[in-house]
C-alpha positions as CSV (number, residue, x, y, z in Angstrom):
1,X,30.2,-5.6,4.8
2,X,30.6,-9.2,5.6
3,X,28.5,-8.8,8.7
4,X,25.6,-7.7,6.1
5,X,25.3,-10.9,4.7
6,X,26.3,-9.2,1.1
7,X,27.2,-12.2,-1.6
8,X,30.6,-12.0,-3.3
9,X,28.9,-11.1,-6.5
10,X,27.1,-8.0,-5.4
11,X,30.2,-6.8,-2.8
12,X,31.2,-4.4,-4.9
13,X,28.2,-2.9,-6.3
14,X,26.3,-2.7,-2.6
15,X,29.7,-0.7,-1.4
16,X,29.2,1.7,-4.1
17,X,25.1,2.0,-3.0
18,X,25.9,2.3,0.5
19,X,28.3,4.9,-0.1
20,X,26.1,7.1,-1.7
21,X,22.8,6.3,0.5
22,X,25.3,7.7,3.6
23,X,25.9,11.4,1.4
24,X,22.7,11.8,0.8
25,X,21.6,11.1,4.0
26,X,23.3,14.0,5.1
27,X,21.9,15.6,2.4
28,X,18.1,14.7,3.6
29,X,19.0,15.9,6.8
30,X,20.2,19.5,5.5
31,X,16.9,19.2,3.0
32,X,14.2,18.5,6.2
33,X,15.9,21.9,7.9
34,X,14.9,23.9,5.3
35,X,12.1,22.3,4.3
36,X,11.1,23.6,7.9
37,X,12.2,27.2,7.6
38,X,10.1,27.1,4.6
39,X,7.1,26.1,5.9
40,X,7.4,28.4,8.7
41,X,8.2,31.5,6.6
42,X,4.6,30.4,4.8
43,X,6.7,29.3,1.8
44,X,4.8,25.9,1.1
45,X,2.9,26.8,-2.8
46,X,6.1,26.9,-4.2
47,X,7.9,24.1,-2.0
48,X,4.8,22.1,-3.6
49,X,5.3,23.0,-6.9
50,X,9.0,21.8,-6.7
51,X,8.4,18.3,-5.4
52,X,6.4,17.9,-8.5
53,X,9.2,19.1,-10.8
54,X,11.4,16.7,-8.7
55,X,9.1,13.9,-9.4
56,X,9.3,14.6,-13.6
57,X,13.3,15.2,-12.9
58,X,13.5,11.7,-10.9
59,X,11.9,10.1,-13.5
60,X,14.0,11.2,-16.4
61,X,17.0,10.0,-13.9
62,X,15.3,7.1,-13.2
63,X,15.1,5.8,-17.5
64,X,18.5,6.7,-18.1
65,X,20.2,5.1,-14.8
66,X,18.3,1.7,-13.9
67,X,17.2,0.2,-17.4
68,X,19.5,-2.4,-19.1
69,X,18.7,-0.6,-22.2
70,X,20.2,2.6,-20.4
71,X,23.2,2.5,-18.2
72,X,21.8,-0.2,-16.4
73,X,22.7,0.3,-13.0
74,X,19.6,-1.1,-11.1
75,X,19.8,-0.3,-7.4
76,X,23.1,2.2,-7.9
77,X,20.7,4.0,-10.9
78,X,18.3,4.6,-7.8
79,X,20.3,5.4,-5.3
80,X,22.4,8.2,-7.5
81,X,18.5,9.6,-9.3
82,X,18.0,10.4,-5.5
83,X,21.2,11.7,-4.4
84,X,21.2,14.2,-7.7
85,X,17.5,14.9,-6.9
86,X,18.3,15.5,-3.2
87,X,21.3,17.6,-4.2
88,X,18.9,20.0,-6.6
89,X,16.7,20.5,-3.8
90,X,19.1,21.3,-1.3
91,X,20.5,24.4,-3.5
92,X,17.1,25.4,-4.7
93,X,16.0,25.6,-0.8
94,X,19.1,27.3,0.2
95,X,18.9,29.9,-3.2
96,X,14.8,30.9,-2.3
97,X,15.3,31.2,1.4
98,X,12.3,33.6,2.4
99,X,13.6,37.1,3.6
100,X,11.5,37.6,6.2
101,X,11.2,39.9,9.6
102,X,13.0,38.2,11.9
103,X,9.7,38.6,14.4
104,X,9.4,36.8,17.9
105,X,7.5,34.1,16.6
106,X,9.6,33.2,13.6
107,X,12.8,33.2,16.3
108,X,11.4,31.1,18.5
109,X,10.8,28.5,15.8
110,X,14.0,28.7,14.2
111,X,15.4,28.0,17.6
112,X,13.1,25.4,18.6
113,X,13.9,23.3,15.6
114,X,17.6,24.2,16.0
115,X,17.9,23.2,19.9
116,X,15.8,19.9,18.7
117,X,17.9,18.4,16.3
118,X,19.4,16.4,18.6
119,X,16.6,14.2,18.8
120,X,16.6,14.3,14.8
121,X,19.8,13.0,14.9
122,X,19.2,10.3,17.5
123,X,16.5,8.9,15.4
124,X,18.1,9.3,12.3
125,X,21.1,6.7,14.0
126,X,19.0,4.9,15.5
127,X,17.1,4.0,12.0
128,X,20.4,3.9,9.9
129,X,22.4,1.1,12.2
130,X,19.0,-0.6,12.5
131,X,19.0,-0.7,8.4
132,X,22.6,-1.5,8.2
133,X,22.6,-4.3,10.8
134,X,19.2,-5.6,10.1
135,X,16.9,-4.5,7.0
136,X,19.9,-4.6,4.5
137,X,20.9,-8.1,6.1
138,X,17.7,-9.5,5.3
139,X,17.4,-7.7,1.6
140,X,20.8,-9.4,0.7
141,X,19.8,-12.8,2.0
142,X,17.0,-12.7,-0.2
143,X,19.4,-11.1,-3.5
144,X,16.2,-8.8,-4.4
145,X,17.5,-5.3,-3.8
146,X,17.1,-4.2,-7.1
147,X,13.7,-5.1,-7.0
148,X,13.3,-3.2,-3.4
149,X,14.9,-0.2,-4.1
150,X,12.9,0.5,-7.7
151,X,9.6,-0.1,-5.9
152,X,10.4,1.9,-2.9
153,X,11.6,5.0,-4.9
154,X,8.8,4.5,-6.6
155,X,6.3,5.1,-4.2
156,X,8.6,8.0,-2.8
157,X,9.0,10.1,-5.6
158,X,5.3,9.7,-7.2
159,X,2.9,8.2,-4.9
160,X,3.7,10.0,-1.9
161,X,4.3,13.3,-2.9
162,X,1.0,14.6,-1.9
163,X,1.7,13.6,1.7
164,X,5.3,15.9,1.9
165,X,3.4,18.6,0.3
166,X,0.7,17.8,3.6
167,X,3.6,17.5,5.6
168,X,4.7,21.5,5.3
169,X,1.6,22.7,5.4
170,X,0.9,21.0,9.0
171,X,4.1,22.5,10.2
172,X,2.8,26.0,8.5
173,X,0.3,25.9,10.8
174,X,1.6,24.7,13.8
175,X,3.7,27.2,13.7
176,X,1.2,29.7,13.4
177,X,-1.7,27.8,15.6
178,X,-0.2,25.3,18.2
179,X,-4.1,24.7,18.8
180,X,-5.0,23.0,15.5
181,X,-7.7,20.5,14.3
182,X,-6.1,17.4,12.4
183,X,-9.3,16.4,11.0
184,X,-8.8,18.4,7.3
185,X,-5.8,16.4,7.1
186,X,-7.3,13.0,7.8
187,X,-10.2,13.8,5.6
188,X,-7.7,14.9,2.8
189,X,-5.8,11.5,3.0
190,X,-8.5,9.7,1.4
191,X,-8.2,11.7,-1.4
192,X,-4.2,11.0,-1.4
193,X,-4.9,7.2,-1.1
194,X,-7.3,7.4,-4.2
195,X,-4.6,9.3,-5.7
196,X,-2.1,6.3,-5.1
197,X,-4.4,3.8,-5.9
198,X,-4.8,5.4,-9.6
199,X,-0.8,5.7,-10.2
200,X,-1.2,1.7,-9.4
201,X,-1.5,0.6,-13.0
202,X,0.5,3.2,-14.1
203,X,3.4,2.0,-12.2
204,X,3.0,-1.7,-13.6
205,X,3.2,0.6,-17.9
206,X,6.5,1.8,-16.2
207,X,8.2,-0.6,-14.5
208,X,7.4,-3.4,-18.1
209,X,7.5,-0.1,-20.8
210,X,9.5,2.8,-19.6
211,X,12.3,1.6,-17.1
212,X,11.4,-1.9,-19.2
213,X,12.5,-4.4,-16.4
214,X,12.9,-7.9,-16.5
215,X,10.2,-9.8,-15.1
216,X,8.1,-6.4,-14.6
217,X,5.3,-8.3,-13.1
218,X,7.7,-9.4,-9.9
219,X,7.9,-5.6,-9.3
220,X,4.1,-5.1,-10.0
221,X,3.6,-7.6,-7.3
222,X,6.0,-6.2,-4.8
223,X,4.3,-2.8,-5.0
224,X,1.0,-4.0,-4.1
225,X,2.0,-6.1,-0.9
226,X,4.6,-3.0,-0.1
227,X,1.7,-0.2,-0.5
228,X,-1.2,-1.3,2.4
229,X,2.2,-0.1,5.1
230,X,2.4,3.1,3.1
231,X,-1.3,3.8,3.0
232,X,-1.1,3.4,7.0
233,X,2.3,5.4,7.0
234,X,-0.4,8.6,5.1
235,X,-2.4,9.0,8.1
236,X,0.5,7.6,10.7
237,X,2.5,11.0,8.8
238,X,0.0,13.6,9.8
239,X,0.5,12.9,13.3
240,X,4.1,12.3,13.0
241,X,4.4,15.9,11.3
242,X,2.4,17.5,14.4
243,X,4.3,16.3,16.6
244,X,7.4,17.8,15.0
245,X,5.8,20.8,14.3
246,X,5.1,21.2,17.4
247,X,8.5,20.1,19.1
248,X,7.8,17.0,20.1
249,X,10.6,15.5,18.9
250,X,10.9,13.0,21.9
251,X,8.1,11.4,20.9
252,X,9.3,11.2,17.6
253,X,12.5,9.1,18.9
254,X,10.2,7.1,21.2
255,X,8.3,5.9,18.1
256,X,11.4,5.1,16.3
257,X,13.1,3.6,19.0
258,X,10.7,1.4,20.2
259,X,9.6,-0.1,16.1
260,X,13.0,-0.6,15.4
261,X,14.0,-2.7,18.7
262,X,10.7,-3.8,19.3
263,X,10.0,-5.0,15.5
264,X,13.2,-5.4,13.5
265,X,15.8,-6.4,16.4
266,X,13.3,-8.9,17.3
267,X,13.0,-10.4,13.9
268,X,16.9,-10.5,13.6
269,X,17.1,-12.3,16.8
270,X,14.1,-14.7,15.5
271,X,16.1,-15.3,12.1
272,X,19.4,-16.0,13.9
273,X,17.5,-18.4,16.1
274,X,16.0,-20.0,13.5
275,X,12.5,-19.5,13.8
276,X,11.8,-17.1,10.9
277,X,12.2,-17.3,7.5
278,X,13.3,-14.7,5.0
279,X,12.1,-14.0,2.3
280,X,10.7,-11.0,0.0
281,X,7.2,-11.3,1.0
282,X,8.5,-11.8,4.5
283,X,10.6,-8.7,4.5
284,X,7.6,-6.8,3.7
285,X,5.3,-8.4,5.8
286,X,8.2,-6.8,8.7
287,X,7.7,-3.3,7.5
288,X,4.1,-3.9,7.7
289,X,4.2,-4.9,11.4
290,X,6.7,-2.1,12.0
291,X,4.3,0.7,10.6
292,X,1.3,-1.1,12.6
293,X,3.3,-0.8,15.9
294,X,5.1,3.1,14.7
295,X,1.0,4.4,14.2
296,X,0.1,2.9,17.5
297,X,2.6,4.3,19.9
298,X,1.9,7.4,17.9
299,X,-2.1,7.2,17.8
300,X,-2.0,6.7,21.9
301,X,0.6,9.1,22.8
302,X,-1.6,11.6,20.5
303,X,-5.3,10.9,22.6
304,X,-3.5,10.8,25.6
305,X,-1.9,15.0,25.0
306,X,-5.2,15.4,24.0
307,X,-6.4,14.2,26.7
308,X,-4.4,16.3,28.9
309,X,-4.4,19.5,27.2
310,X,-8.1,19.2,27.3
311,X,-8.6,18.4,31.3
312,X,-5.8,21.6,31.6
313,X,-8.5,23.7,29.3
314,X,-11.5,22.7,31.9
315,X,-9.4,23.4,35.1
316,X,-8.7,27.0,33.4
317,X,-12.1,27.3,32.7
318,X,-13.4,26.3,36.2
319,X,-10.7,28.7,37.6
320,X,-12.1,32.0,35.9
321,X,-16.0,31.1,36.1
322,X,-15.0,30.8,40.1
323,X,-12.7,33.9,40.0
């Protein structure tokens, strides 16, 4: 812990976070698999239909754990609403499993994902030691984790709901149609971007008159610098879920790899050197750079398959019109 920069006053409470966060990361993982089979089994109305529940359920959890005038547990209160939320959906998954014919198709996705994981779990190491050692470093420098966590669940469990809902219904297809067009998807993010720019104000009533937080307006501001790297991550997502759809999984660990050594290590390196500052703003300004470089490693790799699958489409063609 002392390697995190964590101040004497908050030692205690950030154990108890981090202790949590790490079970129901293992959790998330066990939630994404099924999440998967779902999708694939055709399952995704009523997986959509749950994440909404989820988001009224994480609310209620929300009001009673972070509020002073609750329990009061600021960034603990977030970091148990999600690991109760997480463990709800893992046993509601796991009780609605689809019974379905165990046809060619449906095997050969269940063991593509399952022979994959690997680079799942790569990438998910990859982007905890890089939080540990470096994004949780820079959050307790600046003593504004409540303030971080609140805001970030926020836009998780409301704002981007829409886009997980996407998110199965991409793999649904994939794994019907490896051959699919992405445009619905792009064109459907404006609407989810309207939709997140409405729950804006709403989110400024909840943080000052429902969770009632002290200097509201700090969290107000946070949200709006935090949400232009989430309205890139909406159309960064739809690419990102193809890709695992389809499994490209690789790619998926490139992406992370490369944002989190070429972005975050770098700034760690620049901070112990001297030459950056930390602070809140500058924290998010990071994430910002990180989802810039994440969306363009993904957009290129994307044109360039596309590319190729397309100049592999005219040599076919160009084979069977000389046949």
């Amino acid at each position: 812990m002392k390697i995190s920069h964590v101040p004497n006053e908050i030692f205690d409470n950030t154990l108890v976070f981090l202790k949590i966060m790490a079970f129901t990361q293992g959790l998330q993982i066990l939630v994404q698999y099924l999440f998967t089979f779902h999708s694939i089994s055709k399952n995704t109305k009523q997986l959509f239909y749950y994440l909404l529940i989820n988001c009224l359920v994480n609310l209620v959890l929300l009001i009673a754990l972070v509020p002073k005038f609750t329990l009061g547990l600021g960034a603990n209160g977030v970091a148990i609403a999600t690991l109760i939320v997480n463990v709800g959906l893992l046993i509601y998954l796991f009780l609605t499993l689809p019974k379905v014919k165990a046809n060619k198709t449906l095997k050969f996705n269940i063991k593509k994902y399952s022979t994959l994981t690997v680079f799942s779990f790569l990438e998910t190491i990859v982007k905890n030691a890089v939080y540990y050692f470096v994004i949780l470093v820079f959050l307790n420098i600046v003593n504004n984790q409540d303030v971080y966590y609140v805001v970030n669940d926020f836009i998780w469990s409301f704002m981007l709901v829409p886009v997980l809902s996407q998110n199965n219904c991409i793999k649904q297809e994939v794994s019907i149609n490896n051959k699919i067009s992405l445009k619905p998807y792009f064109l459907n993010n404006i609407i989810i971007l309207l939709y997140m720019v409405v729950l804006i104000p709403i989110a400024y009533v909840l943080f000052n008159y429902v969770y009632c937080l002290e200097n509201a307006m700090l969290y107000f501001t946070t949200l709006l610098q935090m949400l232009p790297c989430y309205f890139v991550f909406v159309f960064d997502n739809v690419i990102e879920s193809y890709f695992i759809a389809s499994g490209k999984l690789h790619h998926v660990f490139m992406q992370t790899f490369l944002t989190n050594i070429c972005v975050y290590v770098t700034a760690y390196i620049l901070y112990v050197v001297g030459v950056w500052q930390i602070t809140l703003s500058s924290i998010i300004a990071l994430f910002s750079a990180g989802m810039i470089v994440s969306s363009l490693y993904t957009i290129i790799v994307f044109l360039c398959l596309k590319k190729i699958e397309k100049n592999n489409q005219n040599k076919r063609e160009n084979l069977a019109t000389d046949c």
